[in-house]
C-alpha positions in Angstrom: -11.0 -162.5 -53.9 -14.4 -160.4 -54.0 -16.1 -161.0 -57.7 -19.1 -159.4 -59.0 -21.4 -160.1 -62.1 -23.4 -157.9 -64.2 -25.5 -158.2 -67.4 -24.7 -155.4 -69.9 -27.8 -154.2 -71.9 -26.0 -155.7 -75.5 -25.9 -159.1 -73.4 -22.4 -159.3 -72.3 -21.8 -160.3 -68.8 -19.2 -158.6 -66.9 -16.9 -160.1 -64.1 -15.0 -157.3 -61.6 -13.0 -159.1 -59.1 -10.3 -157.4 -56.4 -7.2 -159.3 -55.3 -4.7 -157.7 -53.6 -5.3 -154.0 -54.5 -6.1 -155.2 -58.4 -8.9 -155.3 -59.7 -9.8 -157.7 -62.6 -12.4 -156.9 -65.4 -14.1 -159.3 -67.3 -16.3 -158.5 -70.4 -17.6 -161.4 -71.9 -19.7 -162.2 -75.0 -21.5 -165.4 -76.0 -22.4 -168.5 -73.9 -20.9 -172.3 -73.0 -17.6 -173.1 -75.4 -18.3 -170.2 -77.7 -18.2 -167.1 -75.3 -15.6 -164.2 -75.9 -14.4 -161.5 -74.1 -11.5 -159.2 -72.7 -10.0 -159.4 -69.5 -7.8 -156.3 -67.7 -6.3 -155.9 -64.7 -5.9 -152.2 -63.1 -4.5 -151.0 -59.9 -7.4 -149.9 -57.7 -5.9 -150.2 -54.8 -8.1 -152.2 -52.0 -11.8 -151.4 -52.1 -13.7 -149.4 -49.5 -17.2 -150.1 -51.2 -18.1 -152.4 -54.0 -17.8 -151.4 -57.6 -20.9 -149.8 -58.9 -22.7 -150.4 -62.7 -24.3 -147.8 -65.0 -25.7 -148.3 -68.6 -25.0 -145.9 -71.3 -26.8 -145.6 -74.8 -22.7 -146.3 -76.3 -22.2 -149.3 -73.5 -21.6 -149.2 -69.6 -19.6 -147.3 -67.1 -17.8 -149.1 -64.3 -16.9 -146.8 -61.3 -14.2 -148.4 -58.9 -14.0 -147.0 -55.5 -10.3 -147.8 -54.0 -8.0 -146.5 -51.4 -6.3 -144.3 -53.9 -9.5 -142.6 -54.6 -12.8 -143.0 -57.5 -12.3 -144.7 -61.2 -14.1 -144.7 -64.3 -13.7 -147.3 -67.1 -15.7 -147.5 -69.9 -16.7 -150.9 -71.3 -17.5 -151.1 -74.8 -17.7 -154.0 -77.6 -14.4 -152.3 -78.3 -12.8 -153.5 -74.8 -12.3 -151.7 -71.8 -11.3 -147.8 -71.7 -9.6 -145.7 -68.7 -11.5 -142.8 -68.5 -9.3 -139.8 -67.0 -12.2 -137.9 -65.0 -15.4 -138.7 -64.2 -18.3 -139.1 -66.9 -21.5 -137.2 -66.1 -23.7 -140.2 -64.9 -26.6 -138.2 -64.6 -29.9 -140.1 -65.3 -27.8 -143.1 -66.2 -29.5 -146.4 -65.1 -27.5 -147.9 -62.4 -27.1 -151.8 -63.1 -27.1 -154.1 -60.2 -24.1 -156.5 -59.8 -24.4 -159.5 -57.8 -21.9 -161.1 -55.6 -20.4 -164.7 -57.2 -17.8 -167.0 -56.1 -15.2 -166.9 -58.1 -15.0 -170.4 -59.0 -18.5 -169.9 -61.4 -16.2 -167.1 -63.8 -15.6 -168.2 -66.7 -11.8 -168.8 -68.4 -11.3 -167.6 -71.8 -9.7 -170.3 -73.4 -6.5 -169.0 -75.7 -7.3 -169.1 -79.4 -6.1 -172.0 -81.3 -3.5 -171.2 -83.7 -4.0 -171.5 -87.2 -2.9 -174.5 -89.8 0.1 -172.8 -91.8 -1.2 -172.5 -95.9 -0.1 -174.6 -98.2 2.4 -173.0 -100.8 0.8 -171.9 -104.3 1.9 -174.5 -106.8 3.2 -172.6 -109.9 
């Protein structure tokens, strides 16, 4: 699996990572135990280039370049967001992603579930 990092400009780091024609996306907030995030998994098919990084005043554009062709996804403290066409990238600052092993991504841990409450005493 090929993985890539990136720091957005609100301090999230993002993780995009193909394996076998998916591609994995990883937004993630925070640092050591406490971080946060959102992971999805698209079809991309398999890449012919890596993925490519712009900043946006609302967030960040990711642009996936696949065998089935260009995508867009925006990534915004919202989540992540198919976009249907492309977004006009014009003067939008490209942000460099560097190639990671995949071992140094982190795992979102699942959330603990909460105590049940106690009944109201009448």
């Amino acid at each position: 699996m090929t993985t890539y990092r990136g720091e957005l400009a609100d301090g999230a780091t993002i993780y995009v990572g193909e394996h076998q024609e998916q591609t994995s996306i990883n937004v993630l907030r925070g640092s050591g135990e406490s971080h946060q995030g959102q992971m999805s998994r698209v079809q991309s098919g398999a890449w012919t280039r890596p993925p490519t990084l712009y900043g946006q005043p609302d967030g960040a554009v990711l642009q996936l370049h696949g065998s089935g062709g260009e995508q867009h996804y925006r990534l915004t403290s919202g989540g992540v967001q198919s976009l249907g066409e492309a977004p006009d990238l014009e003067g939008a600052a490209q942000i460099s992603l560097m190639e990671v092993d995949e071992a140094s991504v982190p795992q979102l841990k699942p959330m603990t579930p909460m105590t049940p409450m106690q009944p109201l005493d009448d």
